[in-house]
N, C-alpha and C positions, 0 to 999 in steps of 0.2 A: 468603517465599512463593514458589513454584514457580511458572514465568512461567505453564506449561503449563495452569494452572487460569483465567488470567485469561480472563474472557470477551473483553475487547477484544483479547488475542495471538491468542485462536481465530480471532475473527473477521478482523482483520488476514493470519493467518498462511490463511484460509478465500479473503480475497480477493486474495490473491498466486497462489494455484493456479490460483484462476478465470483470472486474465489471465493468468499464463503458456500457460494452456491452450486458452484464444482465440485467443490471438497465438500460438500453435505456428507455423502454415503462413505467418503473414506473410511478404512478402518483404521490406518494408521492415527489415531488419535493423541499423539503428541507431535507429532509432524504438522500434523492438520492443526494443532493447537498454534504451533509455534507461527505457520504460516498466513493463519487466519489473526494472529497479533498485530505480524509484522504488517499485514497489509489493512489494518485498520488505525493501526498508529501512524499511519501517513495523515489522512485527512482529519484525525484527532489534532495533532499537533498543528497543522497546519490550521483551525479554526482554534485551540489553544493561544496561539503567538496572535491571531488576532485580534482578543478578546484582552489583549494586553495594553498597558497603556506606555509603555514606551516602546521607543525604536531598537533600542536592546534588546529588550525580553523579546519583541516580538523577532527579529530577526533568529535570537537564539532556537525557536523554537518552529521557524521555516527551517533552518539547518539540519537543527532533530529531525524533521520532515523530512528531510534529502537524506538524509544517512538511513532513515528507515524505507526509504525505496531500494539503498544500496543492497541492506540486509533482507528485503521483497524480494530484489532480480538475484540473488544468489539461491536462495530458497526454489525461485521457479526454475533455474537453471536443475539445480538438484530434481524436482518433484517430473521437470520433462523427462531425465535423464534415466531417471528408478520407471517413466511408465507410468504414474498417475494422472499424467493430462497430455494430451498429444501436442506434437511438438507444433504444429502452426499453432495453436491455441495459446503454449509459452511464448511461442514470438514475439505475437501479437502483444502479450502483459508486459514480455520486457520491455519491447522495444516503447509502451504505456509508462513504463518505468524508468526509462531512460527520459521522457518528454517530460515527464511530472517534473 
């Protein structure tokens, strides 16, 4: 299956844009780095494990996938917290992050 169909890569790969494109102007440039990682290693991995040809690797690397949404909504938790994106806007991603 073609990752490109999954709804969860869309959406994944939907809310990497979003936060690179919030965070464009940050200044905090390690923040922003770390954050714009974390939420582009979801939908990486996730089309990573499917480009895999067994059921292990590929499962190994939906789990990667999940654990880097874990390390996403702690991140947004923090970036709401300090005042770099207003807090309906974190909700919204976590609660994107918890569905992923």
């Amino acid at each position: 299956m073609d990752f490109e169909r999954l709804v969860v890569w869309q959406r994944a790969k939907s809310l990497a844009v979003m936060i690179y494109k919030e965070l464009a102007a940050c200044r905090d440039l390690a923040f922003k780095s770390q954050i714009t990682r974390s939420a582009l290693s979801v939908p990486s991995n996730i089309a990573e494990g499917m480009e895999r040809y067994t059921a292990k690797d590929k499962c190994r690397f939906l789990w990667i996938a999940k654990a880097s949404c874990g390390e996403l909504r702690t991140q947004l938790i923090v970036v709401k917290e300090i005042g770099y994106i207003s807090e309906s806007l974190a909700a919204a991603w976590i609660i994107e992050t918890r569905e992923l």
